[in-house]
N, C-alpha and C positions, 0 to 999 in steps of 0.2 A: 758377885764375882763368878761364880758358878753357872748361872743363867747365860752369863753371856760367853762361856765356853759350848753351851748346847744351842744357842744360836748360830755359832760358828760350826758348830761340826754339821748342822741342819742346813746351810747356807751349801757347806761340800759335796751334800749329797748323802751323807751320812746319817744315822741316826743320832734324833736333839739330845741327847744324854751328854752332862754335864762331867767336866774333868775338874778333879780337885786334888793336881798334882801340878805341878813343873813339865816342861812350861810354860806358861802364862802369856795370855792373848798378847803383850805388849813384844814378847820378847821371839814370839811364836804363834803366832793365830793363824787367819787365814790363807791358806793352800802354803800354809809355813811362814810366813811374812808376818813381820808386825804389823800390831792390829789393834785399834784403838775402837771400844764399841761405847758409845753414849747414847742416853734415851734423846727423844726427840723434848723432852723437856729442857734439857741441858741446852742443846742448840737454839731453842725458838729464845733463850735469853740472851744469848750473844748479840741481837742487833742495839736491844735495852740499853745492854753494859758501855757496848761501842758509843751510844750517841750518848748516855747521862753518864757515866764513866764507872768505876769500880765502886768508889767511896758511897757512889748513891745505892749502887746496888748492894753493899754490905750494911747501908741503913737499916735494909727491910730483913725482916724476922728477928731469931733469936742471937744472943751471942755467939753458937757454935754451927747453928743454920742458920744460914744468910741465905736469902732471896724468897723464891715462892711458891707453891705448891698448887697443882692445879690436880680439882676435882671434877668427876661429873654425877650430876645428881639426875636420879629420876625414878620411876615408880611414883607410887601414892603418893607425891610428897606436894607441896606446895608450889614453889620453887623449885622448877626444872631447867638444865642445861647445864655448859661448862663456867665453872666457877673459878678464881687466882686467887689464894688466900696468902698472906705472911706465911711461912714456916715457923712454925709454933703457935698456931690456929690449933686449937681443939675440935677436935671430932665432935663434940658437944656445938660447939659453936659454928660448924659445917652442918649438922645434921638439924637439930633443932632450931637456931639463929637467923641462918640462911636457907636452909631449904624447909625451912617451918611444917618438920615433921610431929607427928604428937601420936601415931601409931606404933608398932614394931619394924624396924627396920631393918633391913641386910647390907652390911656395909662388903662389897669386894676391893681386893688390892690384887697384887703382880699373882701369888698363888695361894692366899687363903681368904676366906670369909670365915664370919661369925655376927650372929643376931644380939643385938642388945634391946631391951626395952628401957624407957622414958627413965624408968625410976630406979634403973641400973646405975645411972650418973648420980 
């Protein structure tokens, strides 16, 4: 939630430092207007949903994460490029499975990292 208040204030011309107070992008975002921020993951599923319908797309993943999760692999690993896994895919199963790693790895996300090795799992 916070992230994408320091997007918006970054967008204004402002400094990206995050508001975690009222109000809230929806009610109050950009240049004061509501303002709705979604990643570009969110959207690239909208055309999916529209043409196989909803019910197909809350087949995939878990009970309380529906739909899919896209990684990209690269470094030493076997398996490089952008990968769509279920939502509730294991890091195990994205790092070792699919990109058939068997070194140390560095996994990044939105703002942290951390190294696991093989025999961590």
């Amino acid at each position: 939630m916070w992230r994408r208040t320091a997007l918006i204030h970054s967008m204004e011309g402002l400094r990206g430092e995050p508001t975690v107070k009222p109000p809230f992008p929806a009610e109050s975002g950009y240049n004061g207007k509501p303002t709705n921020v979604n990643n570009v993951e969110t959207f690239a599923a909208i055309p999916a949903i529209i043409l196989k319908g909803a019910k197909w797309f809350s087949s995939i993943g878990t009970e309380k994460s529906k739909g899919t999760k896209v990684f990209a692999l690269a470094g030493k690993i076997n398996n490089v490029g952008l990968i769509e896994v279920p939502m509730g895919t294991t890091l195990r199963e994205v790092i070792f499975e699919i990109g058939e790693v068997s070194e140390m790895v560095k996994i990044q996300g939105n703002s942290d990292w951390w190294s696991i090795r093989r025999v961590s799992f």
